[in-house]
N, C-alpha and C positions, 0 to 999 in steps of 0.2 A: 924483811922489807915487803913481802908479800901478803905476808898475813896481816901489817900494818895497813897495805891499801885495802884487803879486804876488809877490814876492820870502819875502816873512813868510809868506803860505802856505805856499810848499813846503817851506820850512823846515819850520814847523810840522806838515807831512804827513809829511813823510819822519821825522822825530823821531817820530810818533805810530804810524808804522806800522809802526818796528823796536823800540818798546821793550819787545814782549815775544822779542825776540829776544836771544839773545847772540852776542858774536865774540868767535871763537877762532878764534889765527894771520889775525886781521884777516877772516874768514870769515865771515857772518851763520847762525846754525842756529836752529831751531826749540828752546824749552824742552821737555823730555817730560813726558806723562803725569805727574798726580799722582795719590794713595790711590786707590791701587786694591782693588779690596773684592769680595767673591764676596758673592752673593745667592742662598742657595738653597731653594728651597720648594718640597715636592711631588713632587720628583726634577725641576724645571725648574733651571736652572745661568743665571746673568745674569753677567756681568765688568763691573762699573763702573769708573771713573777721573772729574777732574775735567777739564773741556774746556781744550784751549789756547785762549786769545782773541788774536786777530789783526781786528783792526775791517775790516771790511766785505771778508773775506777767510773764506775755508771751507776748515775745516782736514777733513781725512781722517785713519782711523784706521786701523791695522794692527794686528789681534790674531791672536800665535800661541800655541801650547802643544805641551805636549813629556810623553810617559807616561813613566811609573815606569821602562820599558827602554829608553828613548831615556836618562834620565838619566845610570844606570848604564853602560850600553855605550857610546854615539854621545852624547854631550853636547852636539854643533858640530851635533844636527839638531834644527830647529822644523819644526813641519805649521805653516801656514796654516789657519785657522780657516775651513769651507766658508762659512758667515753672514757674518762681519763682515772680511773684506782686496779691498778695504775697507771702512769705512762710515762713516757724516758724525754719527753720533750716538755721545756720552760714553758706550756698553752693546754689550754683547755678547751675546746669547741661544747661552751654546757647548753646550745639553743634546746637540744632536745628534752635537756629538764627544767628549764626554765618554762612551765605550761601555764603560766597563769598571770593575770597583770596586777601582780601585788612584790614585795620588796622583798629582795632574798640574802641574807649573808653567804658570806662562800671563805672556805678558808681551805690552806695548803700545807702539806710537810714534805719534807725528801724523807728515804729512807737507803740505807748503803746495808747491803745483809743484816744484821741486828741491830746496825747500830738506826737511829732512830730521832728526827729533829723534831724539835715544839712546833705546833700550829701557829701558822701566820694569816691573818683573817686579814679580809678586805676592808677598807678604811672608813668606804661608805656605802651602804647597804643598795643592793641594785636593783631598779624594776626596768621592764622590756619598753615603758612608756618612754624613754629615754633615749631609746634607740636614734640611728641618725638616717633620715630617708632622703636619698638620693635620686635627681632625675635618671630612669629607666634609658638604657641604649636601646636604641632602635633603628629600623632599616627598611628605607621605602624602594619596593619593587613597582614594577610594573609589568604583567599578563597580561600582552592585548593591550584591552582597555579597560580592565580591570587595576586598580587599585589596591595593593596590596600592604600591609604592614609588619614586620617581624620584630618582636618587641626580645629585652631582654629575660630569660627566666630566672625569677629571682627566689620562688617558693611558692608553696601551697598557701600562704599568705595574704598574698596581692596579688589586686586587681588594677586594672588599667582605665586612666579616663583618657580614650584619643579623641584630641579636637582636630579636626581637617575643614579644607573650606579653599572656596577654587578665589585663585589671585586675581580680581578684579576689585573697584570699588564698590560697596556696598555689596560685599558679597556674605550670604548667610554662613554663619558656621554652626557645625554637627558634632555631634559629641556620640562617641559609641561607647562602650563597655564591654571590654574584651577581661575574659576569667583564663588562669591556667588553663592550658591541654588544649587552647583551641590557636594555636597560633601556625606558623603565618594566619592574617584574617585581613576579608576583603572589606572593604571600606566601601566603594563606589565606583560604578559607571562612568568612566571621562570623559568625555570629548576631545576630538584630536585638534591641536595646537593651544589648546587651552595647558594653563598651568596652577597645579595645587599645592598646597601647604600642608602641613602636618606638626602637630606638635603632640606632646603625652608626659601624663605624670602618675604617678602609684598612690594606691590609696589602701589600708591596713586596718580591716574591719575591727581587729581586735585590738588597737588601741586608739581607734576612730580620726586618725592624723592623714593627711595628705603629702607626699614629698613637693618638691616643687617642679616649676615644668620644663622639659627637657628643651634644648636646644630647636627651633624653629629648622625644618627640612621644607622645601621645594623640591618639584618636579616636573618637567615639562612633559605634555603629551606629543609624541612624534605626528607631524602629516597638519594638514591643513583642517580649517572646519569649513563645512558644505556651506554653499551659499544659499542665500535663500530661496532664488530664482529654482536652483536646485532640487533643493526641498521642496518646491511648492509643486516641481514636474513630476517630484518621484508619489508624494502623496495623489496627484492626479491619474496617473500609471496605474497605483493600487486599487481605487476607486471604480477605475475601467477593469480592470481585473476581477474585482470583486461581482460588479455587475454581470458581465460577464458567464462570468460562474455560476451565477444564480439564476439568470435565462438556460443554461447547459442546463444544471438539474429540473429545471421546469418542463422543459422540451422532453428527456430524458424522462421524467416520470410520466408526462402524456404519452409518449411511445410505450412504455410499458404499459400503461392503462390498457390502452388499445389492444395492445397484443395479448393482455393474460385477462383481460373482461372486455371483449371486444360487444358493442354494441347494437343487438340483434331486430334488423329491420323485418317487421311482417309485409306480406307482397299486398299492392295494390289491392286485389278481390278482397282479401280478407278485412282491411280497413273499411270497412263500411263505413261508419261513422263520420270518417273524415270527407268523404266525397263531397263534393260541394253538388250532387242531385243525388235524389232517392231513385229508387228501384219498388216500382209496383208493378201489381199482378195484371197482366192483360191477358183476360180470358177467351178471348177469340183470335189471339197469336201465337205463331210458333215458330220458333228460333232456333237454330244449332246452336251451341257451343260456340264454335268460329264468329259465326257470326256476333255475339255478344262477343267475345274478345277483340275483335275489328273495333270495336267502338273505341272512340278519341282516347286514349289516356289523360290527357289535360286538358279537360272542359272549362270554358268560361264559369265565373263566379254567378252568372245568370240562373246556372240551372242548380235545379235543389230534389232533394229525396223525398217524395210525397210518402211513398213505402215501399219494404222489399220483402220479398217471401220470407218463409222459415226454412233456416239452415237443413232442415228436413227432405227439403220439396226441389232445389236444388233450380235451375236455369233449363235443366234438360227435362224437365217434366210438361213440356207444352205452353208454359208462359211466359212471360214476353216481359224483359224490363222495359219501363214506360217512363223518358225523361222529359220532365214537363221544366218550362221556363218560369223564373220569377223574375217579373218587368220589376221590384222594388229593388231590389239586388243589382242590377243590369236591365237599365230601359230599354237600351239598344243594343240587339243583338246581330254579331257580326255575322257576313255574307255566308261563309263557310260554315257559322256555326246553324244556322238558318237554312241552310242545305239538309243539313244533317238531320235538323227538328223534320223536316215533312218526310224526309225517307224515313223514320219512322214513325211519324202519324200514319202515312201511306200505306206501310207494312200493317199498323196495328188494323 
């Protein structure tokens, strides 16, 4: 009775575990792949099929593909797919050999230890132009008042067109070009209580297509916007400030002038030149020092410099300066100064 049940097992095992098999010429092979399907979204490329089932057994997959010039030229050559020969799952992720925008066949087998299924090739040859692009997720921040955008990453692929533009009528809208690797990215300068818009779509230089545009975002700016009365104080503020500041440095560099090239006055005697009277020799006068220093420091414009000795001869050598009046200069000379003319006529 026992050896009859064991008997009925293996029966029942061996029946159960070639019937997804076939033989041909009495040989056991694996069934191949079925529907197989390309997946493409976003320029990502997936190769799907349905699984061989083999119970409590794990089938492995082979996927190869062949370009547009292997077709034509070399027909008898398959690449090996670098992801999937092998792999134990019904998909293929082939973007990474799919490099080129021309039409690729791709075909699959299972394989279960030796045994070994016929290739099942895809039904209609695939190019990446095909692909399905999608509006880009995205997410509006705001820093301050700073504008911010965080787009979805989709690949080295795409690039981003954001249009943004502040919610009023007739308001301009801008267009940026944001590339991978630069994201979050700021957009603009707001103003507070104002509110902006945001929209964005992907664009796939290498098969020259556009997705379409993502779902329209708003956002309000927090706080109020300055009146104008406002604006027009604080610009006037600045203005005063500015001025301001540029009298300080002015004032400030005179001061320094002064103090590191200060400006060196020579004394009265020495000016000669400028006196408004001359200084000539009187030969039969004589005068101390003191005495010619006595004389007026600020003479009227009347009197003038007929001549004055040589810097040689000096005031203490016996002669006498002699200030004579010019009536063209000054017709009339004042009481005081008129004193002074005959005290030294007198003297001379």
């Amino acid at each position: 009775m026992i050896l009859e049940e064991i008997k009925t097992s293996l029966i029942m095992w061996v029946s159960y575990a070639l019937i997804p098999c076939l033989f041909v010429d009495g040989v056991a092979v694996l069934p191949a792949p079925q529907n197989l399907s390309m997946q493409s979204t976003n320029m990502k490329h997936v190769l799907t099929w349905s699984p061989v089932i083999v119970p409590e057994e794990i089938i492995h997959y082979s996927v190869e593909y062949q370009g547009e010039y292997e077709s034509l030229y070399t027909s008898h050559i398959w690449i090996p797919s670098s992801w999937c020969s092998p792999t134990q799952r019904p998909e293929c992720d082939i973007t990474e050999d799919i490099t080129a925008t021309v039409s690729y066949s791709l075909r699959v087998r299972a394989t279960l230890g030796s045994l070994t299924s016929a290739w099942s090739t895809l039904k209609h040859r695939f190019n990446q132009n095909s692909t399905i692009l999608t509006p880009p997720g995205m997410e509006i921040t705001m820093d301050g008042f700073h504008l911010l955008i965080k787009l979805e990453d989709l690949g080295p692929h795409f690039e981003f067109f954001v249009f943004y533009w502040r919610r009023e009528p007739g308001a301009k809208e801008h267009v940026k070009v944001v590339r991978p690797g630069i994201l979050p990215m700021y957009l603009e300068t707001v103003e507070p209580g104002a509110a902006y818009c945001v929209k964005a779509r992907t664009f796939v230089k290498a098969i020259g297509r556009h997705s379409a545009f993502s779902r329209t975002e708003c956002v309000k700016v927090q706080g109020e916007a300055l009146p104008l009365a406002l604006a027009l104080l604080a610009f006037v503020g600045f203005v005063l400030i500015l001025v301001v500041a540029l009298l300080s440095v002015w004032k400030m560099g005179r001061l320094l002038q002064h103090s590191c090239c200060p400006v060196v006055m020579l004394p009265n005697t020495l000016v000669t030149t400028l006196l408004p009277f001359s200084v000539t020799r009187c030969p039969g006068c004589s005068v101390g020092p003191s005495q010619v220093l006595s004389l007026p420091q600020a003479l009227t414009p009347g009197l003038r410099l007929s001549a004055y000795p040589s810097l040689g001869s000096g005031l203490g050598d016996g002669a006498l300066p002699e200030l004579k009046w010019d009536p063209e200069r000054d017709p009339q000379l004042p009481p005081d100064e008129q004193q002074a003319q005959t005290s030294v006529e007198s003297t001379s």
